[in-house]
Residue frames relative to the residue before (quaternion, step in Angstrom):
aa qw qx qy qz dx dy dz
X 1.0000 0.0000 0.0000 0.0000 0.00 0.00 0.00
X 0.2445 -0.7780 0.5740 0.0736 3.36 -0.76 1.15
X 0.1804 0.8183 -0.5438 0.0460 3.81 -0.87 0.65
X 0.1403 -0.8410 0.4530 0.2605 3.43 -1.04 0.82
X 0.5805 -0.6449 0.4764 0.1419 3.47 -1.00 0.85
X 0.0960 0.8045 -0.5853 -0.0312 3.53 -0.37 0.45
X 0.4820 -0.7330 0.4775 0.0487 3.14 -0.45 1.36
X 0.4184 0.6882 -0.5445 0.2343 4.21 -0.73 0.23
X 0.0715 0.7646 -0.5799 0.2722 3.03 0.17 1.79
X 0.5468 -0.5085 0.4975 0.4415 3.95 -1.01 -0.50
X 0.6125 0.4855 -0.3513 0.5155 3.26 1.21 0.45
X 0.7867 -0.1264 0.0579 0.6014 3.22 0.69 -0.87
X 0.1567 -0.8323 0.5317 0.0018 3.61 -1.44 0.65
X 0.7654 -0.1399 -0.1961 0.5967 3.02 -1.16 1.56
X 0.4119 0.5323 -0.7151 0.1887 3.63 -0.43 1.19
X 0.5052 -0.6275 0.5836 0.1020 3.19 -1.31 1.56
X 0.0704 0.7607 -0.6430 0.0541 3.66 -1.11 0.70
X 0.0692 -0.7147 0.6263 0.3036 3.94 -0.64 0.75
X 0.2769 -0.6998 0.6553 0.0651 3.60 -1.26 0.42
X 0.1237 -0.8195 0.5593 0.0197 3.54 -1.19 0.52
X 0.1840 -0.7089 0.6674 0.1351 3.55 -0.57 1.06
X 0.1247 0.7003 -0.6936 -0.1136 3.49 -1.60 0.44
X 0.5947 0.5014 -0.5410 0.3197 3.81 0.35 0.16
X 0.5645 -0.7406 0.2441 0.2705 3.36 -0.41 0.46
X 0.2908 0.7792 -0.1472 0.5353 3.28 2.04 -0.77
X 0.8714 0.1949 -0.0806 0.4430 3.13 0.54 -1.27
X 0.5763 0.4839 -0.3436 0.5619 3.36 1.24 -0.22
X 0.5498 0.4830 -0.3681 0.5736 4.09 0.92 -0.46
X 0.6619 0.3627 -0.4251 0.4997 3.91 0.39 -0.59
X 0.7213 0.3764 -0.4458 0.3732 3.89 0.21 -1.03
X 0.6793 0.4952 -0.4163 0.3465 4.02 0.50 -0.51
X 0.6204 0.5296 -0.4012 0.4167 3.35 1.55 0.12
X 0.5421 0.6648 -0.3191 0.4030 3.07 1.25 -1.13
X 0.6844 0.5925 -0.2107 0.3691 3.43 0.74 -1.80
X 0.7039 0.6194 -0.1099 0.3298 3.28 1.61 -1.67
X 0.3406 0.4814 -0.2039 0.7814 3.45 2.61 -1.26
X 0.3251 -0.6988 0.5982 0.2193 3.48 -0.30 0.17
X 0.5270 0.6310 -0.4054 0.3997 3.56 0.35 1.44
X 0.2512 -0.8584 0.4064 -0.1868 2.47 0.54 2.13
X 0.5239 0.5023 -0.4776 0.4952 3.79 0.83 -0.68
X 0.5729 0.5434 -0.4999 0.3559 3.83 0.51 -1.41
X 0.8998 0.3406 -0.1866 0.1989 3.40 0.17 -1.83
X 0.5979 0.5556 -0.2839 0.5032 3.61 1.64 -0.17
X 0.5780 0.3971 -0.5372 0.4687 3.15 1.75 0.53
X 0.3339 0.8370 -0.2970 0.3158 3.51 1.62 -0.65
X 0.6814 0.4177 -0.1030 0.5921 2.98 0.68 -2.37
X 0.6584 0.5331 -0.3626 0.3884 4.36 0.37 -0.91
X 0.8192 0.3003 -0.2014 0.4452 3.36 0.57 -0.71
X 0.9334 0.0672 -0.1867 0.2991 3.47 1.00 -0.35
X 0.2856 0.7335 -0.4736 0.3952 2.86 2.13 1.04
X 0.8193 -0.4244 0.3695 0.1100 3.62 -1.87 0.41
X 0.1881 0.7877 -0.4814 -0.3354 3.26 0.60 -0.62
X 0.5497 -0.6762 0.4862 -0.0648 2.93 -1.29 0.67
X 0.7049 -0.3764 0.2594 0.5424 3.32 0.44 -1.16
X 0.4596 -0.6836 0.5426 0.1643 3.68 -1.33 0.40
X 0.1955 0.8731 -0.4451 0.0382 3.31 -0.20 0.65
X 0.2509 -0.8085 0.5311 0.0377 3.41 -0.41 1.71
X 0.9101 -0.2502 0.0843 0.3194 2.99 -1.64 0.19
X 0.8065 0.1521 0.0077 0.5713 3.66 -0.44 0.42
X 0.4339 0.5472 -0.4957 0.5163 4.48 1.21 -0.05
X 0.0916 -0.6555 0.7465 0.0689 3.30 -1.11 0.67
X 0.7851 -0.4965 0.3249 0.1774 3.40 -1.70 1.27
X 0.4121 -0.7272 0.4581 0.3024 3.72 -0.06 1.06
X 0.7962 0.2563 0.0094 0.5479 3.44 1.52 -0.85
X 0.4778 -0.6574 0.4295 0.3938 3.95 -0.78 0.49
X 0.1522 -0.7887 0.5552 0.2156 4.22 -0.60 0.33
X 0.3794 -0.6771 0.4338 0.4576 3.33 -0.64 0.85
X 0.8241 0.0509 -0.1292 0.5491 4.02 0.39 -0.06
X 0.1591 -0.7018 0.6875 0.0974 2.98 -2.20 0.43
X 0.1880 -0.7640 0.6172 -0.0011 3.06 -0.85 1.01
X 0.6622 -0.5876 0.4649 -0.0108 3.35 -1.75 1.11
X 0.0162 0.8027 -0.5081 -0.3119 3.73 0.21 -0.33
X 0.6274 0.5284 -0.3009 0.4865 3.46 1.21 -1.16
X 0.5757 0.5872 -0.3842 0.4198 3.89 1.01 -0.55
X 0.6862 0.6391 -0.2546 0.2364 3.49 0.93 -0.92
């Protein structure tokens, strides 16, 4: 599962990040989480034990589609 993170904390803002789950465990807990509608759970889920992947500044579009994106400031 591929997802991109968007970052906007008081540290940093609007930094884009693609991430990558591959254990399965962990990709079966975020589609629940997402599903309870409790996203904060899974965009910490995807933060701490997703892949990164790729960096993606201003105006870079994703080398690849992600099945989700998630907000931090939205959460």
């Amino acid at each position: 599962m591929k997802a991109i993170l968007v970052l906007d904390n008081e540290k940093v803002q609007n930094v884009r990040v693609m991430v990558q789950l591959t254990k399965k465990k962990f990709i079966e807990q975020v589609i629940s989480l997402l599903e309870e509608d409790k996203a904060r759970e899974a965009f910490e889920i995807l933060r701490t034990k997703g892949e990164l992947v790729d960096y993606l500044p201003r105006g870079r579009k994703p080398s690849s589609r992600p099945e989700v994106t998630l907000f931090e400031d939205m959460l």
